[in-house]
C-alpha positions as CSV (number, residue, x, y, z in Angstrom):
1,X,-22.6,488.5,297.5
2,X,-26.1,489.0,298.7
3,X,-26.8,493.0,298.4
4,X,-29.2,494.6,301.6
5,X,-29.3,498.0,300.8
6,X,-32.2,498.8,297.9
7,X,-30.6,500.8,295.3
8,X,-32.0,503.1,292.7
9,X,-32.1,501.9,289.2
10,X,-29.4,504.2,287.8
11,X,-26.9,503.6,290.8
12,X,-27.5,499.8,290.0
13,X,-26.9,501.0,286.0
14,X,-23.3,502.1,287.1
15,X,-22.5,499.2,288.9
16,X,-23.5,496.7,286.6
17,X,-23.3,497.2,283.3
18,X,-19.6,496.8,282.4
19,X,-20.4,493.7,284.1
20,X,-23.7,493.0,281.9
21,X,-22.0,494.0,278.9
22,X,-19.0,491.5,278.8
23,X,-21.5,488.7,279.9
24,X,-23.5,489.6,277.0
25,X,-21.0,490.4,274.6
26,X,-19.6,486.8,274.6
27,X,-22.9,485.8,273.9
28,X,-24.5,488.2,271.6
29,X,-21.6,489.9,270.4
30,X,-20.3,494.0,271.1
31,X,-22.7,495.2,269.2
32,X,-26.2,493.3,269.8
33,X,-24.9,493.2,274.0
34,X,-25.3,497.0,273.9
35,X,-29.2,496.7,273.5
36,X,-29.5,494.2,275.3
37,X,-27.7,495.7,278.2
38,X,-30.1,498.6,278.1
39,X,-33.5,496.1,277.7
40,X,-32.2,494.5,281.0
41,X,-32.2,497.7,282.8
42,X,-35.7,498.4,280.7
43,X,-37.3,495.2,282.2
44,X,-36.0,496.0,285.6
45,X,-37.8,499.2,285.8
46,X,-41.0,497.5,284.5
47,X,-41.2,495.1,286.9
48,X,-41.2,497.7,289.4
49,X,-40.4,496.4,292.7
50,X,-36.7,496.2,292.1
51,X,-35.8,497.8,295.8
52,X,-37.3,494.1,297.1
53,X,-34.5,492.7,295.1
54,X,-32.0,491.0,297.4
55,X,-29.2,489.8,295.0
56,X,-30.4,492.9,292.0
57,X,-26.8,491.5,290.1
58,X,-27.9,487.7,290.3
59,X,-31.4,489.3,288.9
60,X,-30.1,491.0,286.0
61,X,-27.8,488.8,284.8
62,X,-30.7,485.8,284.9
63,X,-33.2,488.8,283.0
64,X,-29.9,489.3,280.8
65,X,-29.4,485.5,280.0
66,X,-32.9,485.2,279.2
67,X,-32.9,488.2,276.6
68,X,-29.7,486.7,275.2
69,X,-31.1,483.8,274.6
70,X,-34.7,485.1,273.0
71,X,-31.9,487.2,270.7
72,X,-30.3,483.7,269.6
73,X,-33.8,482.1,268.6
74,X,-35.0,485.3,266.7
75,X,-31.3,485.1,265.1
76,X,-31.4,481.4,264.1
77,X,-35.0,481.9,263.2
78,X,-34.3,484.8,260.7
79,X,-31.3,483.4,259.2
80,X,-33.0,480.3,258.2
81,X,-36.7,482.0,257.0
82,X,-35.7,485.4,255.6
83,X,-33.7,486.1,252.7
84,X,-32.9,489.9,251.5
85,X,-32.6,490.8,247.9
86,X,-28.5,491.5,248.4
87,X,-27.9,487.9,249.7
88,X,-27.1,485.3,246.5
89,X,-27.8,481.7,247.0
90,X,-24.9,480.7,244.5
91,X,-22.8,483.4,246.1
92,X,-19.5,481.5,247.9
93,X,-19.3,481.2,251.5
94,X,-17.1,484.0,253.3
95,X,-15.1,481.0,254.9
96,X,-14.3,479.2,251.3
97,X,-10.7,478.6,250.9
98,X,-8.8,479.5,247.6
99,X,-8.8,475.7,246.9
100,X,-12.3,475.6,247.3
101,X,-12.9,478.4,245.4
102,X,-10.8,477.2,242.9
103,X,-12.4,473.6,242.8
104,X,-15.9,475.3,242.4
105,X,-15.0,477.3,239.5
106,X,-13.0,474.4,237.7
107,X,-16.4,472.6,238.4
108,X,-18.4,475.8,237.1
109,X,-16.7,475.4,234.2
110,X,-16.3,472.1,233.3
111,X,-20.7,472.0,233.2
112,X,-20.7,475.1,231.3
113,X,-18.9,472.9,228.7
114,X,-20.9,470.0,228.9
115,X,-24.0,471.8,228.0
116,X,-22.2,474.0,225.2
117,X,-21.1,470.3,223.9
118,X,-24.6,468.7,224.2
119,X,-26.6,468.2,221.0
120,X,-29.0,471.6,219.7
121,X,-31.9,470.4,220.6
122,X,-31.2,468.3,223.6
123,X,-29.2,472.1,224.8
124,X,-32.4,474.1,224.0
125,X,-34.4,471.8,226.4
126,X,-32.1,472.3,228.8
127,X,-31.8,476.0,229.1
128,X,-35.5,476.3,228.3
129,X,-35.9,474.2,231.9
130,X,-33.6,475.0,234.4
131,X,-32.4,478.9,232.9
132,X,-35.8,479.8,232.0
133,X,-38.0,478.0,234.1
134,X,-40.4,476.3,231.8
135,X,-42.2,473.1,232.7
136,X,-41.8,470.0,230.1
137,X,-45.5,470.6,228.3
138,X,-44.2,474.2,228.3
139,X,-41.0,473.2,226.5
140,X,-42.9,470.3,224.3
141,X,-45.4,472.7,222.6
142,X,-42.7,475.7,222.3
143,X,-40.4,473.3,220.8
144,X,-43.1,471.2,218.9
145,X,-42.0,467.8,220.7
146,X,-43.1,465.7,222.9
147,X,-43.4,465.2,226.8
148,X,-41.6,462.5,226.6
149,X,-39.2,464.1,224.4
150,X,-38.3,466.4,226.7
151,X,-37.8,464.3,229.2
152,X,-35.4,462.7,227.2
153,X,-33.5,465.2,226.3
154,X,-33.4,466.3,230.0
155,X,-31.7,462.8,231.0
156,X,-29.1,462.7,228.5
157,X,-28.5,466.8,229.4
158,X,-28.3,465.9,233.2
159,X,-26.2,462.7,232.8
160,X,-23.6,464.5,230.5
161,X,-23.4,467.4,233.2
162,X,-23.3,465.1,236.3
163,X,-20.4,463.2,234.0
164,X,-18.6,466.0,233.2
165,X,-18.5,467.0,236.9
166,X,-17.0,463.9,238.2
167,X,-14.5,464.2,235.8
């Protein structure tokens, strides 16, 4: 287990990194354990003493398990901060089942009819808040109503929707 003989970095390469790659792969996956197969080697060959090494597998799989696990913050991190201009919110999961999908679009529809069914004005308020983004004193002056009014309107909108939904 424990390895005498100091080995140059591309001999160790050979040996190890079949080895490397299926420890990483069932971490990272195929494709990220590639890179990170070669960083391990990278980091060996920076250290520079790796001839000193007495176990240089037990090494790079602990250098290994340590890039693996900086991959799987950066991962978790970017999933959860960054957003790119193909991904849709409302876009359904990969893993939705037809029954899910189906559910979500009965649902889809059922509040696109409770807000054609709402009353003109009450409707107006509505899309003028949540399609276009106005604030209520926005809405008030453009309609010529009130604050209150709005907010009013924006209740009874919400109520009928959330109604319609449960339905």
């Amino acid at each position: 287990m424990f390895e005498t003989k100091p080995r140059p970095v591309g001999e160790l390469f050979e040996q190890h990194q079949d080895e490397l790659l299926d420890f990483l792969s069932k971490r990272v996956g195929k494709t990220d354990a590639q890179d990170l197969v070669q960083e391990t080697f990278v980091r060996l060959v920076r250290r520079g003493e790796h001839r000193s090494i007495a176990s240089p597998l037990f090494f790079l799989r602990k250098i290994a398990s340590n890039l693996a696990r900086d991959h799987s913050r950066r991962r978790k991190f970017e999933s959860s901060w960054l957003t790119f201009p193909g991904d849709r919110v409302d876009a359904p999961a990969a893993e939705e089942t037809p029954a899910e999908r189906l559910e979500r679009e009965e649902r889809a529809r059922l509040f696109r009819a409770a807000v054609a069914e709402l009353p003109p004005r009450c409707r107006d308020v509505f899309v003028l808040c949540f399609v276009k983004k106005m604030a209520a004193p926005e809405i008030a002056q453009r309609l010529g109503i009130s604050d209150s009014m709005v907010r009013r309107h924006l209740r009874l909108a919400l109520a009928r929707c959330r109604e319609a939904i449960k339905k």
